[in-house]
C-alpha positions, 0 to 999 in steps of 0.5 A: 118877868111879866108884872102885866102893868105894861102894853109892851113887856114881856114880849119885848127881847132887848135888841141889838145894833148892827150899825153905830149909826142907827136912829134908835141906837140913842132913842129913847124907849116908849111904854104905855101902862095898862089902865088900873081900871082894865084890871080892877074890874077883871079881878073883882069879875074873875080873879087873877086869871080874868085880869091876866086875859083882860091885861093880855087882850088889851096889849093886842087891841093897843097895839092894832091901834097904836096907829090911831093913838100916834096920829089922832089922840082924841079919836083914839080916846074915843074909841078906848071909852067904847071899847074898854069904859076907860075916860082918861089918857093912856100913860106914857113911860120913856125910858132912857136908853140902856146905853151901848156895848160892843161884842160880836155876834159869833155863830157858837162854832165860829166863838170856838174857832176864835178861841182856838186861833188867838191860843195858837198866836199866843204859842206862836209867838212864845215860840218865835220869840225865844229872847221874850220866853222868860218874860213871859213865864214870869209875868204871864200872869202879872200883865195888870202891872202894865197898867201901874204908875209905880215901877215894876218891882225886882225888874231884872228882864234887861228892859227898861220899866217903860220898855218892859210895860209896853211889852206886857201891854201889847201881849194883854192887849193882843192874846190875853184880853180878846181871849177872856172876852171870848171865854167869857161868852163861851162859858155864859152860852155853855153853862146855860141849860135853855140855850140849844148851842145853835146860831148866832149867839145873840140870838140864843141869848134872847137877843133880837135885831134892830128892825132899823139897822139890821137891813142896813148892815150885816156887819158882826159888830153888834151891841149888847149889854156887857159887864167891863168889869168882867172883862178885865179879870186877869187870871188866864194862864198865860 
């Protein structure tokens, strides 16, 4: 939501990484507030509308001067009292970074294919493995229990608690989790109305690409904000 307190605002879509290396990856974002003073006299002239013009106008002649403002402050200054009677410094704001997530930027056709493939490799090796099917109709959907210091209860699967442990965590780490992290962007881009189901994911999530690193790489492990905790909901049927 524009507060129009800000040059850079709501124009501004989060943007995404295509290589862990990238300068801007840890950089630290900088904003620059609209002059309190720019608004006052627009809404005192016209009202709301006037100071949401006057606020947009602004945004378009900093940012044509931005140049200016980098590499001669007090010329810019200068030029901000001609052109908007404002006497005083524009205010910074650095914000830090909001961190790194990883997810793939998959073309939504491409999101579905994955899900479908690791569901076949599950069945597959259900089927491949006939001395582990018990184990896993019994434990398909305890494989949290992996995770656990204590000793599995009622463990009669002729395995050892480490033995059977490993097990569960190979089978979470292979097919359960990659399928709920896939799941998980599939219903997100589904049950959203204002996505048109075309391209690349992060892109229709209102993503944009780094300037930076997206002419250095055209890797698919991208960066994005994504909740951990989601990831780790155990409550697939298998």
């Amino acid at each position: 939501m524009d507060t129009f307190k800000l040059v850079f605002e709501s124009e501004q879509p989060p943007s995404y990484h295509e290589n862990h290396s990238c300068e801007r990856l840890a950089s630290k974002f900088k904003n620059f507030e609209i002059p309190f003073e720019i608004k006052v006299r627009a809404n005192e002239q016209g009202g709301e509308e006037l100071e949401k013009a006057q606020v947009q106008k602004f945004r378009n002649w900093f940012k044509q001067n931005l140049e200016l403002y980098q590499n001669d402050p007090a010329e810019f200054l200068k030029k901000l009292d001609i052109d908007w009677n404002v006497q005083r410094k524009v205010s910074e704001i650095d914000k830090e970074n909001s961190g790194v997530k990883e997810i793939e930027n998959y073309d939504l056709q491409e999101l579905e294919r994955e899900i479908d493939k690791i569901i076949s490799e599950a069945g597959r090796f259900f089927v491949t493995n006939p001395d582990k099917q018990a184990i896993i109709r019994r434990f398909q959907k305890l494989t949290f229990l992996a995770y656990s210091t204590k000793e599995i209860y009622s463990n009669d699967t002729g395995l050892s608690d480490p033995e059977l442990k490993e097990f569960l965590m190979k089978y979470d780490l292979s097919y359960k989790k990659p399928l709920k992290r896939l799941l998980l962007e599939y219903y997100r881009v589904k049950y959203n109305p204002e996505l048109s189901f075309q391209g690349k994911l992060l892109e229709q999530l209102n993503f944009r690409p780094c300037s930076s690193c997206s002419e250095m790489n055209n890797g698919n492990y991208l960066m994005n904000i994504i909740s951990e905790t989601e990831i780790q909901l155990d409550d697939l049927p298998f």
